[in-house]
C-alpha positions in Angstrom: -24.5 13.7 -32.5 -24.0 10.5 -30.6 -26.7 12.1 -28.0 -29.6 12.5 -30.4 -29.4 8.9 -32.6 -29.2 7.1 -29.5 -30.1 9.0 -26.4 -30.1 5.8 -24.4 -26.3 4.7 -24.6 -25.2 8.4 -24.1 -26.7 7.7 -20.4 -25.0 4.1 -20.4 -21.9 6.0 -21.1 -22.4 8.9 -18.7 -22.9 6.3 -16.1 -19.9 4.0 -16.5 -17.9 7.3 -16.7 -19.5 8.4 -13.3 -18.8 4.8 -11.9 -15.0 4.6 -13.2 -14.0 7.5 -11.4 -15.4 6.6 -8.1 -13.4 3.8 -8.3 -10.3 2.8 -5.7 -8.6 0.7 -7.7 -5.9 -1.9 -5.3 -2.8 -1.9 -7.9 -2.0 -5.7 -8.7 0.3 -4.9 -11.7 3.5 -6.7 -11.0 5.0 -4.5 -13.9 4.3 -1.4 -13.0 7.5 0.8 -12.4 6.3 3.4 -9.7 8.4 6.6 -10.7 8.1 7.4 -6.3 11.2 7.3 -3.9 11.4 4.7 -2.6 10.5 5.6 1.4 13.1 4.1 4.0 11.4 1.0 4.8 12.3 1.6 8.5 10.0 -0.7 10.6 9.0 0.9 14.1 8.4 -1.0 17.7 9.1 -4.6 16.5 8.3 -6.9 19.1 9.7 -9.4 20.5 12.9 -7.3 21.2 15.6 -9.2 18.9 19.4 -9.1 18.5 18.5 -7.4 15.2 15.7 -6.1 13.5 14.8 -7.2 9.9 16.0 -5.8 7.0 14.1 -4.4 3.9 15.1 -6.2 0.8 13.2 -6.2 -2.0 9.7 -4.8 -3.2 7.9 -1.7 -4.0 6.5 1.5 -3.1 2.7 2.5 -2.4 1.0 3.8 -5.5 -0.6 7.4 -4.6 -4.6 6.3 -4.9 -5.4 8.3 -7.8 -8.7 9.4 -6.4 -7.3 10.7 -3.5 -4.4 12.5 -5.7 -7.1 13.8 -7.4 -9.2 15.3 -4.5 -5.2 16.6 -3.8 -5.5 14.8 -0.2 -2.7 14.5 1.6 -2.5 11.5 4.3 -1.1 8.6 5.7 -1.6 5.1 6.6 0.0 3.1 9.5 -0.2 -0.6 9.4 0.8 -3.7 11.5 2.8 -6.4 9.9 4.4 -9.6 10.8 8.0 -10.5 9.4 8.4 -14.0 9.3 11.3 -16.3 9.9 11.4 -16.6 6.3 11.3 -12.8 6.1 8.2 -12.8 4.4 5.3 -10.4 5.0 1.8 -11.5 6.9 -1.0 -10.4 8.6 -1.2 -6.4 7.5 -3.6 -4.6 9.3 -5.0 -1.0 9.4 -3.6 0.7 12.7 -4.6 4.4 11.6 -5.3 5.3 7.7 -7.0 8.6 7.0 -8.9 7.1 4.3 -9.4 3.6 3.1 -7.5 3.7 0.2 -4.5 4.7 1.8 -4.4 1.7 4.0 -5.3 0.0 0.6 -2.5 1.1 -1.6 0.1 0.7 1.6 -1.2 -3.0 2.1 -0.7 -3.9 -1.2 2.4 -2.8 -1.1 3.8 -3.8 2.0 2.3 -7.7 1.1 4.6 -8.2 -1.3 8.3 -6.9 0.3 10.7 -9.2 1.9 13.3 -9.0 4.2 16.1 -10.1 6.0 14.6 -11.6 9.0 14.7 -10.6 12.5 17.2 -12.7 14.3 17.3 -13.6 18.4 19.8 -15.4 19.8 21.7 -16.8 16.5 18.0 -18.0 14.8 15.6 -16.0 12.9 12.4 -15.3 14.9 9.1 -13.8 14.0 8.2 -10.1 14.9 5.4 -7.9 14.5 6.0 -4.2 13.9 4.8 -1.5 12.3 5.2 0.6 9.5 3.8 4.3 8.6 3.6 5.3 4.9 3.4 9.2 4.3 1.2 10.6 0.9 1.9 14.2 0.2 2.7 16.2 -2.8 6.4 17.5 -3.9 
């Protein structure tokens, strides 16, 4: 009915529909409680080599990209990180992603964990490492 009063917003319509769903929307949402396990948070081949390696304390996991849940594609996404001596999280980059919007998801993520810091030698140092997030369905 709407299609025949007003042929012109049905098309509107159509294409924001069209555009929402090719979306890859980064999750922000401080609140959101992501009903995943939680993976490991094991970080691989931190360097320098330290007394001990940091610690995962607090944050959350990736958010499945729901396009790619959607197009039922399994992947990954490994990413480089630095742990500061504060044992915050900087300078994430893409290492290997098999799409975009797994790096995406994994970055936002990762961005916002802390952790015990590495520690040399009695003082908390800075180290890069790396971390590998796996997307598959249960």
């Amino acid at each position: 009915m709407l299609s025949k009063n007003y042929p012109a917003l049905s098309v509107v319509l159509s294409a924001l529909v069209v555009s929402l769903a090719a979306c890859e929307v980064v999750p922000r949402n401080k609140g959101y409680k992501n009903k995943q396990d939680l993976p490991s948070r094991q970080l691989e081949n931190c360097q320098p080599a330290t007394d001990t390696q940091p610690v995962f304390l607090s944050g959350k996991s990736p958010i499945y990209p729901a396009q790619r849940l959607m197009a039922r594609q399994q992947g990954e996404s490994i990413v480089s990180l630095v742990v500061d001596v504060h044992g915050r999280v900087k300078n994430v980059e893409d290492v290997k992603s098999t799409h975009p919007a797994f790096f995406n998801h994994t970055a936002a993520a990762v961005d916002e964990w802390t952790f015990k810091p590495a520690y040399h030698q009695g003082k908390a140092v800075e180290v890069q490492c790396k971390f590998r997030m796996g997307y598959s369905f249960r």
